[in-house]
C-alpha positions in Angstrom: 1.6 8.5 4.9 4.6 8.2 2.4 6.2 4.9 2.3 9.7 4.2 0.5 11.2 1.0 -0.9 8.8 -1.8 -0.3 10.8 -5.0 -1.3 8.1 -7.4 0.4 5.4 -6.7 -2.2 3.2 -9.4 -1.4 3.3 -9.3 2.2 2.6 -5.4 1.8 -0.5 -6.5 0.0 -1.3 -9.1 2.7 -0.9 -6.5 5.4 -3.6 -4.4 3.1 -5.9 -7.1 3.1 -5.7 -7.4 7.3 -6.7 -3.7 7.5 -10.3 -3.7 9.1 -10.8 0.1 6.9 -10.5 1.5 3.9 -7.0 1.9 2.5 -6.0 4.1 -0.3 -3.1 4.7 -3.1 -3.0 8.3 -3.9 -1.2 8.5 -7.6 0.8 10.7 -8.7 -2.4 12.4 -10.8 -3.9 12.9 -7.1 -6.4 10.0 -8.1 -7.1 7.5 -5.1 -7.0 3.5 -5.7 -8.8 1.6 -2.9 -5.4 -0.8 -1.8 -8.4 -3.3 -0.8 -9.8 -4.2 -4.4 -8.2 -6.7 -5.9 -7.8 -5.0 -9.1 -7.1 -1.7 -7.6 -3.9 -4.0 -6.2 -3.3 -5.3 -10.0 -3.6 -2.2 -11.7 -1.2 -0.2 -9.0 1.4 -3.1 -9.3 1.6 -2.2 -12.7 1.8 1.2 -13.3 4.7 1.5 -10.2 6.0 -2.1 -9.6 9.9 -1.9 -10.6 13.3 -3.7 -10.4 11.3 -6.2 -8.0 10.6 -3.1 -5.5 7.8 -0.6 -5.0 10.1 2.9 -4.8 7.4 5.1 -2.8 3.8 5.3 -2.5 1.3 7.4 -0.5 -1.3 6.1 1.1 -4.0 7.0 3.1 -5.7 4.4 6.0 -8.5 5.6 7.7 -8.8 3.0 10.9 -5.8 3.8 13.6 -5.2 0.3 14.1 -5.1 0.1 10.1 -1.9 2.8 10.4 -0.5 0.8 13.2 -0.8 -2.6 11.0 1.2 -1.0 8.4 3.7 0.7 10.4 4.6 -2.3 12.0 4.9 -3.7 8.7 7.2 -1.3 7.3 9.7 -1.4 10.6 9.9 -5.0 10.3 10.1 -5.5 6.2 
C-alpha cells in the first residue's frame, strides 16, 4: 500500500506499534524495514522525514485487521 503525506508522524508510528503483524517499509532501493523495530522506526524517520511530513511511503502489513488499522488511520489523519 502507498501512503502520501503523513503529517501525524508519531501517531503513524503509534498506529504501527498497535498492529498485531508484521509491518514493513519498502525503500526506494526495494530493501524492507520492519515499521515495528524501534530502530527500523529511527532510521526510516531519517532518511525520509521532511518539512515536518512523511511525503509517501510503501508499506506492506501482513494481518488484515493490521491494513484496516492503518487505513482508518490514514482517513482520519
Amino acid at each position: 500500500m502507498k501512503v502520501v503525506h503523513i503529517k501525524d508522524i508519531n501517531g503513524f508510528f503509534e498506529t504501527v506499534d498497535k498492529c498485531k503483524g508484521k509491518v514493513e517499509l519498502i525503500t526506494g532501493e526495494g530493501d524492507r524495514l520492519n515499521l515495528k523495530s524501534k530502530l527500523s522506526q529511527y532510521v526510516s524517520m531519517a532518511n525520509i522525514f521532511s518539512n515536518g511530513e512523511i511525503p509517501e511511503l510503501e508499506i506492506i502489513a501482513y494481518e488484515p485487521e493490521d491494513m484496516k488499522l492503518l487505513l482508518d488511520f490514514m482517513m482520519n489523519e
